[in-house]
N, C-alpha and C positions, 0 to 999 in steps of 0.2 A: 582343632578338635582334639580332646584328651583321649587316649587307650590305656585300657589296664591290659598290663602284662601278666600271666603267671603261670607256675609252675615252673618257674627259671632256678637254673645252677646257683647252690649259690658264690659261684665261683664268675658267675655271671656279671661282667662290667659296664660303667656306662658308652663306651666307645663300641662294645659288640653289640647294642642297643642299637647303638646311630647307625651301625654299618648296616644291620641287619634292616633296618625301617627305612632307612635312607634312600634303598634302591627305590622307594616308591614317591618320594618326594622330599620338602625339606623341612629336617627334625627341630621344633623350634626347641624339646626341652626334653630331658631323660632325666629322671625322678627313680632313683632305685630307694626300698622304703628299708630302712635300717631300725635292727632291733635297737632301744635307745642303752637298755642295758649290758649290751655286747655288743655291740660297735658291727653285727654280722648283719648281712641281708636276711630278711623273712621270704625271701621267696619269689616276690610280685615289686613288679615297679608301676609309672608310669609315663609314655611320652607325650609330648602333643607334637601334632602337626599343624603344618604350615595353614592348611584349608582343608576342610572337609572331604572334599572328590581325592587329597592326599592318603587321608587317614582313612578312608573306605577303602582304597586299593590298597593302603600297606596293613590292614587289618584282615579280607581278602587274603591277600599275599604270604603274610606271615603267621597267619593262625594254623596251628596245627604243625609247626615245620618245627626240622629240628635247631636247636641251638646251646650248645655244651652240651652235646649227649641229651637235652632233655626235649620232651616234645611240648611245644610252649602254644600258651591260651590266649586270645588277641578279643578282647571283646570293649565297645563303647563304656566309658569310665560311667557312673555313674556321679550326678553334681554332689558337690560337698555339703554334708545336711551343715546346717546352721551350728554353731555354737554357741551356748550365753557366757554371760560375761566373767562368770568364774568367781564372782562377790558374792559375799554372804546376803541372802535373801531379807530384807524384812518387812513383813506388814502391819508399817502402821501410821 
């Protein structure tokens, strides 16, 4: 199961991710979302967990807590909308 993180440092890394989600089970993946123009974090990552009853306790757990100084937001990711295919369209 996917969590969006946010309100994170952005000094914030992926290993204080794993440590901090980790007490609740096992992290399959830490996603920090990077501005693509500055190479900086925007703020929000995402991890997934191992199993759902994981990622409900470390969401539970870790929402609202603090980390780097900040007080960070743990809530179910929402699915990735679709994307087309990015070709010039034509009807004919």
């Amino acid at each position: 199961m996917r969590l969006y993180v946010g309100n994170l440092s952005y000094e914030t890394t992926e290993e204080d991710l794993r440590k901090a989600f980790g007490q609740y089970g096992t992290v399959e993946s830490v996603s920090i979302v990077m501005d693509k123009y500055t190479g900086k974090s925007k703020g929000f990552a995402f991890v997934e967990m191992a199993s759902k009853e994981e990622a409900e306790a470390a969401k539970t757990g870790v929402n609202g807590s603090q980390l780097s100084n900040r007080t960070i937001r743990v809530d179910e990711a929402s699915p990735r909308p679709e994307r087309g295919g990015g070709g010039r369209r034509r009807d004919w």
